[in-house]
C-alpha positions in Angstrom: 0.0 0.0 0.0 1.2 3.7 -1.5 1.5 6.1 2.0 0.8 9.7 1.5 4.6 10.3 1.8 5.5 7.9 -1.4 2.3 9.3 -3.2 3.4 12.9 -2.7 7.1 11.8 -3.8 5.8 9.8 -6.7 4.1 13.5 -7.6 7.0 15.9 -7.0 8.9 13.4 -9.3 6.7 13.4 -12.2 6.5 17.3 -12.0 10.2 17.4 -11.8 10.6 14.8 -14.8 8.1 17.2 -17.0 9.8 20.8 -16.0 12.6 18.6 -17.2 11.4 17.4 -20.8 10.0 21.4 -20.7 13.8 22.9 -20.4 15.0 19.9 -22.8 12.8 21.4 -25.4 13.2 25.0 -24.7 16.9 24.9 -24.4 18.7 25.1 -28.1 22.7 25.1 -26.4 21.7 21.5 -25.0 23.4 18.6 -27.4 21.3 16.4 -29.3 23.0 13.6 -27.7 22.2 15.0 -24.2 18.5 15.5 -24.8 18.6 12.2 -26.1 20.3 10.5 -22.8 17.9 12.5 -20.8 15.0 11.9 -22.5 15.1 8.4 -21.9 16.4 8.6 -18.2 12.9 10.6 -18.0 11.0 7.7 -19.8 12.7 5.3 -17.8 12.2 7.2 -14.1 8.6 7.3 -15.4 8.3 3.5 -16.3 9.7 2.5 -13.3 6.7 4.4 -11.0 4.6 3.1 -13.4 5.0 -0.5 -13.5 7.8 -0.5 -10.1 10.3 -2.9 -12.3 13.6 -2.7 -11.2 15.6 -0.2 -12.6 18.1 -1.8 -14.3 14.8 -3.3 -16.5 13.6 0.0 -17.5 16.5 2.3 -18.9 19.0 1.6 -21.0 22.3 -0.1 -21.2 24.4 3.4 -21.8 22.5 4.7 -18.8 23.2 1.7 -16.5 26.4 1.7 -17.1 27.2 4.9 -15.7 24.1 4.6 -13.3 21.1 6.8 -13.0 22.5 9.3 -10.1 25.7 9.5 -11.5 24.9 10.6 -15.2 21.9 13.1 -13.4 24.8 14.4 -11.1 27.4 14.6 -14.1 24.7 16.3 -16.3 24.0 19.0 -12.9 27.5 19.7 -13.1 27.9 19.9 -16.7 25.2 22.7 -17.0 25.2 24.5 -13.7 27.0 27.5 -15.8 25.4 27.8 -19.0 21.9 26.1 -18.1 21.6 26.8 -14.4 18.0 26.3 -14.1 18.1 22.9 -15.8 21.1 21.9 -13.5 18.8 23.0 -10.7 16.0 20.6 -12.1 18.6 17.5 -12.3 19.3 18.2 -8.4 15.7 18.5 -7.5 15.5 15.1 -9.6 18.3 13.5 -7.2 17.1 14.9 -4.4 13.5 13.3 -4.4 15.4 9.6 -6.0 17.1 9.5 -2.6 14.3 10.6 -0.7 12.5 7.4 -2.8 15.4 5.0 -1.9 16.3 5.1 -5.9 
């Protein structure tokens, strides 16, 4: 059984994940390659609240290599000088992971 607390997590995430995909599309300095890598991170964050697979199931092998937090955490650092407020998004994104057990 979902608590409140996971519920209201499982929200803040999805919010986070489409203010993400929102600065992805708005944002003509990020790489091609980057939006792609992100774009499915977002897809797979998604499929995983949707269906609770584990996460090695639901992204792919380029992400799992590197791992989920560390590619968002690279990525935050990447961009924390020329795309601040999607740097600030990744961190929001980590923040709520860890505060999910993810």
């Amino acid at each position: 059984m979902v608590t409140s607390e996971e519920h209201e997590q499982r929200n803040e995430l999805k919010n986070r994940l489409e203010d993400l995909q929102e600065q992805l599309v708005k944002s003509s300095h990020v790489s091609a390659a980057d939006k792609d890598l992100l774009g499915k991170m977002v897809m797979g964050i998604l499929h995983l609240e949707d269906v609770q697979q584990p996460m090695a199931e639901t992204i792919t092998p380029a992400i799992n290599e590197l791992g989920l937090r560390d590619t968002l955490e690279q990525k935050s650092l990447e961009y924390e000088s020329e795309h601040p407020k999607l740097a600030f998004i990744l961190r929001q994104i980590l923040d709520v992971l860890a505060r999910m057990g993810i």
